[in-house]
Backbone as ProteinMPNN parsed JSONL, in Angstrom:
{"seq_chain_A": "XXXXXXXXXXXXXXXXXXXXXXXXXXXXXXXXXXXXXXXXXXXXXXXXXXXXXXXXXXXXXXXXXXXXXXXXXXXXXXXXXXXXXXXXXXXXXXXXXXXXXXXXXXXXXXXXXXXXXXXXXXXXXXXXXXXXXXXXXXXXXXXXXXXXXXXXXXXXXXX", "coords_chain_A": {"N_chain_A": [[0.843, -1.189, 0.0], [0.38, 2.105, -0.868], [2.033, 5.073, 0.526], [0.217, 7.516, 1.667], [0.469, 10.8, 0.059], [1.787, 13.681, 2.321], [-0.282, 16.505, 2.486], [-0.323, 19.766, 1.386], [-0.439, 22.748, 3.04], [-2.519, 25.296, 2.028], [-3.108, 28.816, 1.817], [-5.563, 30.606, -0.472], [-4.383, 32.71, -1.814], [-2.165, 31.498, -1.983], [-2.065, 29.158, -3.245], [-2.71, 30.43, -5.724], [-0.344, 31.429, -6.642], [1.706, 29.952, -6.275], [0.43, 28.004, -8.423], [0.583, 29.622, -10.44], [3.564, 30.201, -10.463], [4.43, 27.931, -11.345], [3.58, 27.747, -13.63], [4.761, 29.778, -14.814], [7.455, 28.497, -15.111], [7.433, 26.334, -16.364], [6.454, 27.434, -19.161], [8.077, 29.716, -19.828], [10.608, 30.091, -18.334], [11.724, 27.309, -19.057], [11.968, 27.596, -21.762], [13.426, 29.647, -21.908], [16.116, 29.099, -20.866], [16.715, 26.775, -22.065], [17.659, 28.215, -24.524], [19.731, 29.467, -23.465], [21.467, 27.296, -23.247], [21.478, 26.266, -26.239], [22.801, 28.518, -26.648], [25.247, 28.548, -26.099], [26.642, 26.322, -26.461], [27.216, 26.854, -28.915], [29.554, 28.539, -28.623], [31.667, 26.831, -28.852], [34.221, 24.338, -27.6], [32.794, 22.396, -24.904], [34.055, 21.588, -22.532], [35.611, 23.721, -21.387], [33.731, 25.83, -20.854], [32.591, 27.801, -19.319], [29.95, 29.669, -19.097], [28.257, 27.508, -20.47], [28.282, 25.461, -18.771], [27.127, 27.221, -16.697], [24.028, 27.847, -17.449], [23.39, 25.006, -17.624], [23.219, 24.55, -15.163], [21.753, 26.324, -14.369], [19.264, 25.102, -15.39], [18.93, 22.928, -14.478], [17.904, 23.881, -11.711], [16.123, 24.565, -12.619], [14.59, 22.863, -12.927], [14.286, 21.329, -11.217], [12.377, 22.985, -9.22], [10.574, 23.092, -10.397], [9.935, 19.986, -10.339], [9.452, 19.932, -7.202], [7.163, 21.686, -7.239], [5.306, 20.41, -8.373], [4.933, 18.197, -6.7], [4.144, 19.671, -4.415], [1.806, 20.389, -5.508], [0.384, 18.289, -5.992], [-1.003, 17.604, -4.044], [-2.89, 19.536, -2.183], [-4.151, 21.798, 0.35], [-6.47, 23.235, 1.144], [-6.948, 26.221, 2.902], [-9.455, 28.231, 3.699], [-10.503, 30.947, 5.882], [-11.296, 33.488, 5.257], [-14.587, 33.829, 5.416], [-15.347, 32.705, 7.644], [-15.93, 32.47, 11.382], [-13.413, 33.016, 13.958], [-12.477, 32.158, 17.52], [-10.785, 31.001, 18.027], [-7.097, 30.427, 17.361], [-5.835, 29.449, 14.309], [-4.962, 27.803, 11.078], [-4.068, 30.097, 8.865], [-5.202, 32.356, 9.579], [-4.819, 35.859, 11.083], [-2.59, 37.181, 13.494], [-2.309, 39.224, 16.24], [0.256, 39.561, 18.537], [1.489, 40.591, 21.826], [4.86, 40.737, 22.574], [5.886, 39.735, 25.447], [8.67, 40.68, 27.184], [9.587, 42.601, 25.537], [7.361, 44.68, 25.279], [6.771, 44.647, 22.602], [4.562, 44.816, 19.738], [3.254, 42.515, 17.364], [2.416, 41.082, 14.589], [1.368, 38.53, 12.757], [0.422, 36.57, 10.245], [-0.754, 33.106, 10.05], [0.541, 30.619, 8.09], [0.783, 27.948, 6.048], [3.716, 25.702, 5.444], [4.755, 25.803, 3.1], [4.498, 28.317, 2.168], [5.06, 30.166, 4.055], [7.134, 32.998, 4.926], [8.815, 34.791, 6.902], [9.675, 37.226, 6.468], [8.043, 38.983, 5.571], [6.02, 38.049, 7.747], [4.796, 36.052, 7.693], [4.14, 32.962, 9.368], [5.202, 30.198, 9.276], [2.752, 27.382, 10.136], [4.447, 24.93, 11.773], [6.483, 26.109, 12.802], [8.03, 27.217, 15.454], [7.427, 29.494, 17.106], [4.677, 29.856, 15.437], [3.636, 27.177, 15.768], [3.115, 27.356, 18.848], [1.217, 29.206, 18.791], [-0.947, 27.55, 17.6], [-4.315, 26.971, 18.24], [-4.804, 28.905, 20.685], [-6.471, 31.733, 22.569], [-7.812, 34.553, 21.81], [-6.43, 36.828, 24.896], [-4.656, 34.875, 25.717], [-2.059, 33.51, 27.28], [1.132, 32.423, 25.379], [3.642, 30.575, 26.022], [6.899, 30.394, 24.314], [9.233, 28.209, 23.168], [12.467, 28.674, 21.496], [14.746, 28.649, 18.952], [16.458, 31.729, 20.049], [15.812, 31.475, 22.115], [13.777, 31.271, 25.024], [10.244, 32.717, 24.751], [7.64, 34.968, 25.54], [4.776, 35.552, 24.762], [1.329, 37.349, 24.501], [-1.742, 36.581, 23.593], [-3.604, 39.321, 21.438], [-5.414, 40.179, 19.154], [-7.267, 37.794, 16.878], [-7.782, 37.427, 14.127]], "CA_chain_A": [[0.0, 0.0, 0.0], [1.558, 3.588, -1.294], [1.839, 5.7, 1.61], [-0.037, 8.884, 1.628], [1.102, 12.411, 0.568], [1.447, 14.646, 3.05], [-0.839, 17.935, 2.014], [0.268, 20.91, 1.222], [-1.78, 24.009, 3.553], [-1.991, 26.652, 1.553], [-4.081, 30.036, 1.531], [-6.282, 30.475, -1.855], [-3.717, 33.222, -2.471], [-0.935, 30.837, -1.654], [-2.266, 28.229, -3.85], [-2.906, 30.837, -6.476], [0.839, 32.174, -6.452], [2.544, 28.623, -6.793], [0.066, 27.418, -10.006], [1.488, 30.664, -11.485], [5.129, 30.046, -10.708], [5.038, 26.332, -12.312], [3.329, 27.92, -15.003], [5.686, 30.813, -15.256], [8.684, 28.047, -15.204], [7.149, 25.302, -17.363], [6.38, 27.92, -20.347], [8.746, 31.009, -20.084], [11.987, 29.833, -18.03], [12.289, 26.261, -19.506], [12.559, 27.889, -22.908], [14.778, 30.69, -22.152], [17.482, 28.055, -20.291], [16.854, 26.001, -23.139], [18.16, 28.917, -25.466], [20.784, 29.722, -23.388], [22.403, 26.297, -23.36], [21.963, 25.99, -27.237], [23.596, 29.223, -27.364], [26.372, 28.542, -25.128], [27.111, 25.224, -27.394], [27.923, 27.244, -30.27], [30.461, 28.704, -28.277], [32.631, 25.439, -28.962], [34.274, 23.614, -26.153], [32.157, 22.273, -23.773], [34.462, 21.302, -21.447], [36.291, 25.001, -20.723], [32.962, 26.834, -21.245], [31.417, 28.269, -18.17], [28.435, 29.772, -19.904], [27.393, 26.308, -20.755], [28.152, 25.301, -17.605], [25.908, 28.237, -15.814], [23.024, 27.319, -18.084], [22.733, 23.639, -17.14], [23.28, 24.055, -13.755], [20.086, 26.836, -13.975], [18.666, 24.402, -15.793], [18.672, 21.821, -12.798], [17.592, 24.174, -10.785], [14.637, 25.001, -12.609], [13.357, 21.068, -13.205], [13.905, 21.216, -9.4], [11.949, 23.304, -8.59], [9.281, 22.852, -11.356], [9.557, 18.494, -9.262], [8.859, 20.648, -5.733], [5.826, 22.543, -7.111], [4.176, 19.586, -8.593], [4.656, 17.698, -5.25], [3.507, 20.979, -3.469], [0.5, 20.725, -5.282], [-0.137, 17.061, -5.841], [-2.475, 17.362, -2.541], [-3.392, 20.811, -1.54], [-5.257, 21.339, 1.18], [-6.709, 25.309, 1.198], [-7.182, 26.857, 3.785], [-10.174, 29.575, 3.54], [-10.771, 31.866, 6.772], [-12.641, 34.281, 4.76], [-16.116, 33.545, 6.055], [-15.424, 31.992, 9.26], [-15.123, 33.63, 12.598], [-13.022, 31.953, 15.317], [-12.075, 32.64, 18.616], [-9.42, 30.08, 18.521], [-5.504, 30.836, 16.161], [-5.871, 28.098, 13.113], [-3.846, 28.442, 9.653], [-4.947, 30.796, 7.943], [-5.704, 33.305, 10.42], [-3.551, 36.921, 11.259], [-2.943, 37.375, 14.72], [-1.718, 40.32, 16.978], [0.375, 39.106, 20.024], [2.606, 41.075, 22.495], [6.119, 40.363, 23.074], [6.059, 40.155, 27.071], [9.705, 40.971, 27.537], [10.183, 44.401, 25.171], [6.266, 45.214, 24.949], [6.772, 45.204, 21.255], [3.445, 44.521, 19.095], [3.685, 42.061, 16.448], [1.438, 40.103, 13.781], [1.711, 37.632, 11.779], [-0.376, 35.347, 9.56], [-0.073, 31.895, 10.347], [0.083, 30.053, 6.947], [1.698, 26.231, 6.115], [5.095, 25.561, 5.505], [4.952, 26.458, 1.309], [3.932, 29.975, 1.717], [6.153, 30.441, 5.118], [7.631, 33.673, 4.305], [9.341, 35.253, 8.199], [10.348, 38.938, 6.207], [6.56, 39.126, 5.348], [5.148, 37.878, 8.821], [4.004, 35.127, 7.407], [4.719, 32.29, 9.795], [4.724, 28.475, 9.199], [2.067, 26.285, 11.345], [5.043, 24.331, 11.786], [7.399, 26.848, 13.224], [8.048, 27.093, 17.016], [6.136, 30.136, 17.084], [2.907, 29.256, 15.127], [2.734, 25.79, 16.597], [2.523, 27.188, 19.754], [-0.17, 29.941, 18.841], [-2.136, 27.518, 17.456], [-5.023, 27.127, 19.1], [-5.067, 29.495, 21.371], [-7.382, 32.206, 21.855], [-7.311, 35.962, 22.6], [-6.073, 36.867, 26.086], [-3.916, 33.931, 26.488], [-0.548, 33.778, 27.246], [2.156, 31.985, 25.209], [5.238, 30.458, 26.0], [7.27, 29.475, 22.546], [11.051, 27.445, 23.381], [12.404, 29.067, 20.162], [16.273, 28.967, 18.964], [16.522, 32.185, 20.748], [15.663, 30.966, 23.831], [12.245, 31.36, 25.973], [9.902, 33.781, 24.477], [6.613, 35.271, 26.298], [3.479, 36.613, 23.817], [-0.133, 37.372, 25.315], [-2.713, 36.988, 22.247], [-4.157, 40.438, 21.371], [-6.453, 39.75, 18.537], [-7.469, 37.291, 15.947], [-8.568, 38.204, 12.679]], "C_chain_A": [[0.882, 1.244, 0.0], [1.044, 4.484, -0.128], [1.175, 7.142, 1.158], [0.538, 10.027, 1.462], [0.574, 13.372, 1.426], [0.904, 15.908, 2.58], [-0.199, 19.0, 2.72], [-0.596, 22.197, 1.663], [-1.32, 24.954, 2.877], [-3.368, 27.671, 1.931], [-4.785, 29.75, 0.055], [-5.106, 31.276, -2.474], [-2.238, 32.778, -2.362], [-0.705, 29.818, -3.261], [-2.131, 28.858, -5.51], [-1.3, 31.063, -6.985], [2.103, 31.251, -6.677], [1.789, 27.953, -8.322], [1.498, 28.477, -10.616], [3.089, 30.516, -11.764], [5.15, 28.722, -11.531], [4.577, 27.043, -13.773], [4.365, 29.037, -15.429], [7.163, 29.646, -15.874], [8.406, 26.744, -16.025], [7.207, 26.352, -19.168], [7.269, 28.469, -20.974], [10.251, 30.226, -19.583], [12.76, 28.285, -18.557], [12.762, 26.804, -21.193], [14.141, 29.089, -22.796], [16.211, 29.973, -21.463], [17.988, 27.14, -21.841], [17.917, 26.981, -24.542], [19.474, 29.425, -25.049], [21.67, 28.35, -23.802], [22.594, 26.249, -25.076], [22.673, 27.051, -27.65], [24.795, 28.637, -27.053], [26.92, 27.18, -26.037], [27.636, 25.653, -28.498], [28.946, 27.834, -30.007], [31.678, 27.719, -28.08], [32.847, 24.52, -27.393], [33.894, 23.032, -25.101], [32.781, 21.943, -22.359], [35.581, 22.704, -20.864], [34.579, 25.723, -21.36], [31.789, 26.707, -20.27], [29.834, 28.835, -18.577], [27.825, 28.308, -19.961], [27.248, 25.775, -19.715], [26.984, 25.648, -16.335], [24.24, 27.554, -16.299], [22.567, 26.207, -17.831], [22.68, 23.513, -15.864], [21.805, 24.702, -13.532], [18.914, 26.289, -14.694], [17.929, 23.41, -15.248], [18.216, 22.262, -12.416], [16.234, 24.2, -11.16], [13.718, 23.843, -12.762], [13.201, 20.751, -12.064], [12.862, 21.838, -8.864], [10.355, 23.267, -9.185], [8.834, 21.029, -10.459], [9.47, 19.255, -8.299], [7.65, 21.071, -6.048], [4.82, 21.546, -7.315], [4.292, 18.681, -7.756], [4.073, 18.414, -4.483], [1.957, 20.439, -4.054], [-0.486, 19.489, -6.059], [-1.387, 16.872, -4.932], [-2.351, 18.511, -2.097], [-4.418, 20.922, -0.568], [-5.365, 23.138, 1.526], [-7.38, 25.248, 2.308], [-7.91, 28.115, 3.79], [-10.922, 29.948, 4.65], [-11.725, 32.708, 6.781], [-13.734, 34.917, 5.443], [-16.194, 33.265, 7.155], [-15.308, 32.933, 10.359], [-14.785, 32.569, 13.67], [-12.491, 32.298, 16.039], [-10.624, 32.031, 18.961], [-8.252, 30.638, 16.748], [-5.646, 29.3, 15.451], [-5.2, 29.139, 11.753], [-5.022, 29.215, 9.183], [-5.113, 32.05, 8.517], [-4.499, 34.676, 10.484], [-4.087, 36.78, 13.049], [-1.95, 38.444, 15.405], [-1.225, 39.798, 17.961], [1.495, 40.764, 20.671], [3.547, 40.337, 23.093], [6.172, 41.072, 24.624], [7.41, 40.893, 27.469], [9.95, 42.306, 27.11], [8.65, 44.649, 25.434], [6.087, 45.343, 23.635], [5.314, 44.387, 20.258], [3.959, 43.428, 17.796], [2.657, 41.282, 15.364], [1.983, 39.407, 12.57], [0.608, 36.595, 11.236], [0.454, 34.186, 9.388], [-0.324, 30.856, 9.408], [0.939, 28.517, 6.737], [3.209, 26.387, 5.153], [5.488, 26.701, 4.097], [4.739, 27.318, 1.143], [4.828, 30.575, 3.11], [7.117, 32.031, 4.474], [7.744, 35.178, 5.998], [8.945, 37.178, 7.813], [9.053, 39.657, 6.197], [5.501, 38.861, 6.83], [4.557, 36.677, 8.895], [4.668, 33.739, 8.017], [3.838, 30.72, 9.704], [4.213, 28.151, 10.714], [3.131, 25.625, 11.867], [6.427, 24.796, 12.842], [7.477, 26.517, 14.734], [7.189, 28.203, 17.935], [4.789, 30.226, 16.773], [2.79, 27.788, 15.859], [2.351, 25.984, 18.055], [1.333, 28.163, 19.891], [-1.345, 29.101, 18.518], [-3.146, 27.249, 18.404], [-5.729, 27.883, 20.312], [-6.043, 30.385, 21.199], [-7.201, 33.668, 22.75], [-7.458, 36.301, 24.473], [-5.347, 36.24, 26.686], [-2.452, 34.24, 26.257], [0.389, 32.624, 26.589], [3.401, 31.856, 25.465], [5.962, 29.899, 24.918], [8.825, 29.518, 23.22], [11.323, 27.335, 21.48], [14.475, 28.933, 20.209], [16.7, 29.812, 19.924], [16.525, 32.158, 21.701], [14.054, 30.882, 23.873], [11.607, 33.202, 25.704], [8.033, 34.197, 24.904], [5.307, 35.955, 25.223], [2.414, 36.064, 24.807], [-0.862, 37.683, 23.738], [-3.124, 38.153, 22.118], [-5.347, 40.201, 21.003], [-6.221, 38.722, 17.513], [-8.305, 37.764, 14.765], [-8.632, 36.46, 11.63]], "O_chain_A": [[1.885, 1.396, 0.697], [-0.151, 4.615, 0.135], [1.727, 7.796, 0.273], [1.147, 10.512, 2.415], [-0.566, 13.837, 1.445], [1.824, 16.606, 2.153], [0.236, 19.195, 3.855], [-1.372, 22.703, 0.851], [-0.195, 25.452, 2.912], [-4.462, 27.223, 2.271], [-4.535, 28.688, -0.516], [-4.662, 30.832, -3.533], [-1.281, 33.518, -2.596], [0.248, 29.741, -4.036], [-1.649, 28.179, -6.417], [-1.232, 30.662, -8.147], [3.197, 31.61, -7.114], [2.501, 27.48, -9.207], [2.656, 28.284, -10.986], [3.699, 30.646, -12.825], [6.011, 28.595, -12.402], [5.178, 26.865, -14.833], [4.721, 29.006, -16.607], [7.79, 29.936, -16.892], [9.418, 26.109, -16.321], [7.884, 25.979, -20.126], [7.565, 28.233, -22.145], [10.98, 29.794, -20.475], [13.972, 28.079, -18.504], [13.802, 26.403, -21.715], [15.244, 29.212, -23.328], [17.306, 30.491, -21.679], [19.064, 26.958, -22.41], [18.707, 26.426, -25.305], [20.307, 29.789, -25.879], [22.527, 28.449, -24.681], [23.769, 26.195, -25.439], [23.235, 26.985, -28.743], [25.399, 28.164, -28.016], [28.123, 27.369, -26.218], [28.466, 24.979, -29.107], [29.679, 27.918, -30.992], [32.531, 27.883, -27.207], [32.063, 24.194, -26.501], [34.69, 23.095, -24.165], [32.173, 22.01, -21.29], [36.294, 22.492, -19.883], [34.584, 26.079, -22.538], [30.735, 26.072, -20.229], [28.777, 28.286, -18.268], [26.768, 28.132, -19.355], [26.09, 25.466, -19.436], [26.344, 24.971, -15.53], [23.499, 26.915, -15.552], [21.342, 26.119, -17.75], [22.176, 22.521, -15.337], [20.892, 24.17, -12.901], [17.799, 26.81, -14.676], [16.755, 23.078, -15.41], [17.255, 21.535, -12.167], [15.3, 23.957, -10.396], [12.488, 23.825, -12.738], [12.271, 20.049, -11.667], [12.318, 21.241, -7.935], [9.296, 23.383, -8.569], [7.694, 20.823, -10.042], [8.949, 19.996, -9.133], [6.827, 20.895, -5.149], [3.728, 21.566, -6.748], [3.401, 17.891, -8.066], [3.333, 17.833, -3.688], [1.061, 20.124, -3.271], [-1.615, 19.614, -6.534], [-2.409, 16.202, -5.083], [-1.368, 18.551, -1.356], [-5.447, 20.248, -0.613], [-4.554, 23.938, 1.992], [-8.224, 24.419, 2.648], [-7.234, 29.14, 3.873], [-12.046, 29.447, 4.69], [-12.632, 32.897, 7.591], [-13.851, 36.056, 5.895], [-17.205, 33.582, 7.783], [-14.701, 34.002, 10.295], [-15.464, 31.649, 14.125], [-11.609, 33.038, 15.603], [-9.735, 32.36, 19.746], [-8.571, 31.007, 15.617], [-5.561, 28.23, 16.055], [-5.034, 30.337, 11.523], [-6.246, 29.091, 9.125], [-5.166, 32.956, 7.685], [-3.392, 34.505, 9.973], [-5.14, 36.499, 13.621], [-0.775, 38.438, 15.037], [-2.112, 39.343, 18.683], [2.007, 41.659, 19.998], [3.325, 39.47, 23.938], [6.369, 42.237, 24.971], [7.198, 41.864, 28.196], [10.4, 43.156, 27.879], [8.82, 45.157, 26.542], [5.229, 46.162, 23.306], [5.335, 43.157, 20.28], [5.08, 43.611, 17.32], [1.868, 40.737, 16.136], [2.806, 39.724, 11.711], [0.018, 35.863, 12.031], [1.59, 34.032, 8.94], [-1.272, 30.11, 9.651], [1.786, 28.23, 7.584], [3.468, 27.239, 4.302], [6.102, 27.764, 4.018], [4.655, 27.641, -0.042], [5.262, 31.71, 2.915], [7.762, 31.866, 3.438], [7.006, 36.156, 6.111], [8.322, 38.022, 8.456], [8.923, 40.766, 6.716], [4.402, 39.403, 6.94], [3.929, 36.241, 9.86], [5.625, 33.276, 7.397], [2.698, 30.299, 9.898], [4.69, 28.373, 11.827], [2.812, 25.604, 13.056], [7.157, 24.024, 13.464], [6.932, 25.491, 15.14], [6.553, 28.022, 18.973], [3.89, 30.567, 17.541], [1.771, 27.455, 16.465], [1.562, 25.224, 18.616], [0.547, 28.08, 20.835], [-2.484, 29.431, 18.847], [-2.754, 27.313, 19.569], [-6.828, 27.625, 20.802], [-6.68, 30.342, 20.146], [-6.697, 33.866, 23.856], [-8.453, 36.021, 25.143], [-5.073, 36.479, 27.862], [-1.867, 34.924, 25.417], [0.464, 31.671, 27.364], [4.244, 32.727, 25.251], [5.581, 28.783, 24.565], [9.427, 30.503, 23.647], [10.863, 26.601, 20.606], [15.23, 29.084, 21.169], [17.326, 29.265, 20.832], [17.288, 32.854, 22.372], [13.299, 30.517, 22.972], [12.037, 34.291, 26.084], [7.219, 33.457, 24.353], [5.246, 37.185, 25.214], [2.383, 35.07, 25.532], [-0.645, 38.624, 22.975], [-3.089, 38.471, 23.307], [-6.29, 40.018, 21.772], [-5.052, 38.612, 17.142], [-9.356, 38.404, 14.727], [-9.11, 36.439, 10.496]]}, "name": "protein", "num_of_chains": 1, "seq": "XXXXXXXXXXXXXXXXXXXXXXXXXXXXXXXXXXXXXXXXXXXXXXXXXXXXXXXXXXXXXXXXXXXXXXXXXXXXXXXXXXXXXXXXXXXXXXXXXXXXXXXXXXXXXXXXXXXXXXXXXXXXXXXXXXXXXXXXXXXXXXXXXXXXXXXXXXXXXXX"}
């Protein structure tokens, strides 16, 4: 028996944002790699010729990442908030906490691994911080055992 894939949580605009990239890198970037390498071949030598070199290696990268997206989205599992109202932190959700130690305000939408994006706020269910918001529910206090050390948030709001 073939073991189950693990699903992929995404947002709608998560889900939306990865089609587009496979499709951006199936149509547009497989041809233009493709054109570099046959240029880079007419440049003789293949074995002193970095150009050709560069080209197949971003070539790899991009069949890599074109095999990641269509595993990403082999089993999707969306996550739509939207409509709902909940008292309790689940993916999908934004949430306001305070950092007990400075007082410093913070939010973040708590989205699944493939849309994970720290610079943006956007923190993986998975993390040490979203796994321990989930569930919770405004007024409570979090403790998250994070690289950093021991870190203190009190829920604010959920949205």
């Amino acid at each position: 028996m073939a073991k189950a894939e693990k699903a992929t949580i995404l947002t709608p605009e998560g889900l939306r944002r990865l089609v587009e990239e496979l499709e951006h890198l199936k149509t547009v970037r497989r041809k233009e790699v493709a054109a570099r390498i046959k240029q880079a071949k007419e440049f003789g030598d293949l074995m002193e010729n970095s150009e050709y070199e560069d080209a197949k290696n971003e070539q790899a990268f991009v069949e890599g990442r074109i095999l990641q997206l269509e595993a990403m989205l082999r089993n999707p599992q969306v996550i739509d908030n939207q409509n709902t109202h909940s008292d309790r932190i689940t993916v999908g959700c934004t949430v306001r906490v305070k950092e007990l130690a400075s007082g410093d305000e913070i939010t973040y939408m708590i989205v699944g691994s493939a849309e994970a994006d720290p610079a943006k706020d956007k923190i993986s269910d998975e993390s040490p911080v979203g796994r321990a918001l989930l569930g919770k529910r405004k007024g409570e206090a979090v403790e998250v055992s994070a690289p950093a050390g021991k870190m203190r948030y009190t829920v604010l709001h959920i949205k």
